[in-house]
Backbone bond lengths (Angstrom), bond angles and torsions (degrees), N, CA, C in turn:
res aa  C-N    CA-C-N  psi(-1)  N-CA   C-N-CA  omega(-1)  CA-C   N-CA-C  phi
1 X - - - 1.435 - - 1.530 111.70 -
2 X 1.706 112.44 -44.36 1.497 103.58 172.30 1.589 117.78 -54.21
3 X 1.579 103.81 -50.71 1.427 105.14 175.26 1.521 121.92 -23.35
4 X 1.435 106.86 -60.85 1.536 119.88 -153.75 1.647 88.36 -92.29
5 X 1.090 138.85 -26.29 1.537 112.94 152.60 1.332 123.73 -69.23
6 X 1.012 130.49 -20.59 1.787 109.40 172.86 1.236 114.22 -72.83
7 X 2.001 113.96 -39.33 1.122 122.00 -176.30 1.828 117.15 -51.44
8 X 1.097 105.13 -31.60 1.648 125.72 175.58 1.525 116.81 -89.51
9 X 1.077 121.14 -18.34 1.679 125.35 144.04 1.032 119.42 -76.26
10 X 1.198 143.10 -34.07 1.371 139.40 162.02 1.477 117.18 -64.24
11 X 1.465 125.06 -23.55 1.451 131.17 175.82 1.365 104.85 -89.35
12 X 1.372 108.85 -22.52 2.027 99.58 -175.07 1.154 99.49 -92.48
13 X 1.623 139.42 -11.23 1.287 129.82 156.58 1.265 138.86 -78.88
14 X 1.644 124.89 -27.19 0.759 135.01 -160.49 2.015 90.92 -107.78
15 X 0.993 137.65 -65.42 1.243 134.55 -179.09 1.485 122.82 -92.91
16 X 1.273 109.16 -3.09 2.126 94.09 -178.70 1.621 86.34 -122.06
17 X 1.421 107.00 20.29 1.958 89.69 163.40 1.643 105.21 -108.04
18 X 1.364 127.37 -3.32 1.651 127.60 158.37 1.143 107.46 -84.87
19 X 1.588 120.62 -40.42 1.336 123.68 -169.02 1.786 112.55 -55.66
20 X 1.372 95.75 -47.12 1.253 118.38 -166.36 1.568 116.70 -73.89
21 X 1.247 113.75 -42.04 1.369 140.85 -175.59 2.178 97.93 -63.52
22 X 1.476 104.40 -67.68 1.276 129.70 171.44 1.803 95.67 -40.24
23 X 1.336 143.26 -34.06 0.849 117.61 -177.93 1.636 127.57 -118.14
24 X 1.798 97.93 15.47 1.091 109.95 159.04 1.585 106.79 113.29
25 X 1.699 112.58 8.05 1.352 112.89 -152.09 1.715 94.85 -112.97
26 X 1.496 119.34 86.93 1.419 118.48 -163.62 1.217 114.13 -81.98
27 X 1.320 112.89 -42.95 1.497 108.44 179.89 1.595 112.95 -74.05
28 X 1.100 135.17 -47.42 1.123 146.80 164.92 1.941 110.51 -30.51
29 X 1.158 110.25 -59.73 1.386 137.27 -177.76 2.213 85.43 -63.88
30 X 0.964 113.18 -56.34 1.670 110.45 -170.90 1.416 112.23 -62.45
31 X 1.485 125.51 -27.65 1.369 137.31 159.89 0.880 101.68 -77.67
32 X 1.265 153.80 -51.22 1.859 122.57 165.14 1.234 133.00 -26.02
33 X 1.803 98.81 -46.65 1.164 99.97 -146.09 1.900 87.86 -85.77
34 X 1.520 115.67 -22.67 1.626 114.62 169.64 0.886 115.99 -64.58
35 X 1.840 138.07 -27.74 1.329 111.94 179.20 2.168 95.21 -98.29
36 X 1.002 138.20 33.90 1.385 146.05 164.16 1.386 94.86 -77.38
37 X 1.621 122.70 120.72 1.500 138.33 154.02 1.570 103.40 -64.81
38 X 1.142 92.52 -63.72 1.932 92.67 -179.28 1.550 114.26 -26.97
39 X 1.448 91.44 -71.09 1.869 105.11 175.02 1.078 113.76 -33.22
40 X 1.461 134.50 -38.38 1.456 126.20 -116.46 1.875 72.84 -137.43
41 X 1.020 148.39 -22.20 1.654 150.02 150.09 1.518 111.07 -83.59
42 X 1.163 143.45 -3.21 0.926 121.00 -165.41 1.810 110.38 -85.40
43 X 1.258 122.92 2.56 1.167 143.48 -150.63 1.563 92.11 -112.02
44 X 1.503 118.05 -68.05 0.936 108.00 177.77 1.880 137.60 -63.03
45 X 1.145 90.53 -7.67 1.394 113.58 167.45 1.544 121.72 -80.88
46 X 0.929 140.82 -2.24 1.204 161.68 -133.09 1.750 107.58 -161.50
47 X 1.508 109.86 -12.40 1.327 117.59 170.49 1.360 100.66 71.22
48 X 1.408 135.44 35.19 1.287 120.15 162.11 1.652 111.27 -112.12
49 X 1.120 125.18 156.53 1.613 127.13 169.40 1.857 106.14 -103.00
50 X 1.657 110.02 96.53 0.906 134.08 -175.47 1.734 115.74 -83.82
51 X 1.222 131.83 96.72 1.658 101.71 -160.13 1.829 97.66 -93.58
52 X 0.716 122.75 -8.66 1.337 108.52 152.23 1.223 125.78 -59.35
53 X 1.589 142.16 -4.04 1.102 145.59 -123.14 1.694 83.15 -146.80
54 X 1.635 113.69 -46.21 1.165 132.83 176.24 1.191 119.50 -81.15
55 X 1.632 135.17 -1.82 1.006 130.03 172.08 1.773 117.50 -115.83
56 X 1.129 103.76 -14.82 1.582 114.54 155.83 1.356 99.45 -61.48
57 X 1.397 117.87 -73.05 1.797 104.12 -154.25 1.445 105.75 -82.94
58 X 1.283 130.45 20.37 1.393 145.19 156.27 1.765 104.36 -80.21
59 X 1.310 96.08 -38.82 2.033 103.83 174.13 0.978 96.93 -62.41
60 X 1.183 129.19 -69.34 1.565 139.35 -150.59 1.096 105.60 -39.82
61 X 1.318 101.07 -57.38 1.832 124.94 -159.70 1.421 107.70 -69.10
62 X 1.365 107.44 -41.96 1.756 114.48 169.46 1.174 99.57 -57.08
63 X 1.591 142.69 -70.60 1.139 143.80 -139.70 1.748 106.14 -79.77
64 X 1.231 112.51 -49.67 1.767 99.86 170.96 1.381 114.26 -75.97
65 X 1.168 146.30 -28.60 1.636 140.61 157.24 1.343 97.19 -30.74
66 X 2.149 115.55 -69.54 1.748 98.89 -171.15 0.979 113.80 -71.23
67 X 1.528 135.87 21.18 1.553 126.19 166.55 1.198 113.03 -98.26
68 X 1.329 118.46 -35.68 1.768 138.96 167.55 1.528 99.38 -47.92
69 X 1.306 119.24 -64.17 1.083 138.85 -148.67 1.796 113.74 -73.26
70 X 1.796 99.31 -35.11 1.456 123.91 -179.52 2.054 104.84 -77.06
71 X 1.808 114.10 -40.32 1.383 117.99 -175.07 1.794 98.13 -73.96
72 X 1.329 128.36 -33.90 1.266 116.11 -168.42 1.609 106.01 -82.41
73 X 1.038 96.23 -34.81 1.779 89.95 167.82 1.825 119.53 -54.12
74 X 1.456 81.65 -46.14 1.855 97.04 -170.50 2.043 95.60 -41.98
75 X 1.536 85.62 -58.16 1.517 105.59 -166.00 1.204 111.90 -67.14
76 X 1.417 137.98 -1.65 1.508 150.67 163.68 1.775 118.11 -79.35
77 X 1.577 97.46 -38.04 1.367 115.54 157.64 1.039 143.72 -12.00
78 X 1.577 81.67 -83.42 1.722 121.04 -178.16 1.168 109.72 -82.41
79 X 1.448 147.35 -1.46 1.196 148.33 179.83 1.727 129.79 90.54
């Protein structure tokens, strides 16, 4: 399951943010490009400290922890 989510963050960044953009869909197209790993390293690769760059994968990291964090509860629950 992790697999096939990165693989699909890497496709919503790299191709449905022209796709998207090209058809007029900006905000939509700007959340691509936030959940894009590529995007969101390409800065640091390049040796710069980007904090936009740093505050996406600061999201990220917030946002699957409370999902981690929301299934182990679930699963504490139920017994």
């Amino acid at each position: 399951g992790a697999f096939a989510a990165l693989i699909g963050m890497l496709l919503a960044g790299a191709v449905a943010n022209e796709s998207l953009r090209a058809r007029g869909w900006g905000v939509v197209a700007s959340l691509a490009q936030v959940l894009s790993p590529v995007k969101n390293f390409e800065p640091f690769g390049k040796g710069m400290l980007d904090t936009y760059a740093i505050a996406c994968s600061v999201l990220l990291i917030a946002v699957f922890l409370l999902l981690a964090i929301r299934q182990l509860d679930a699963q504490r629950l139920r017994g």
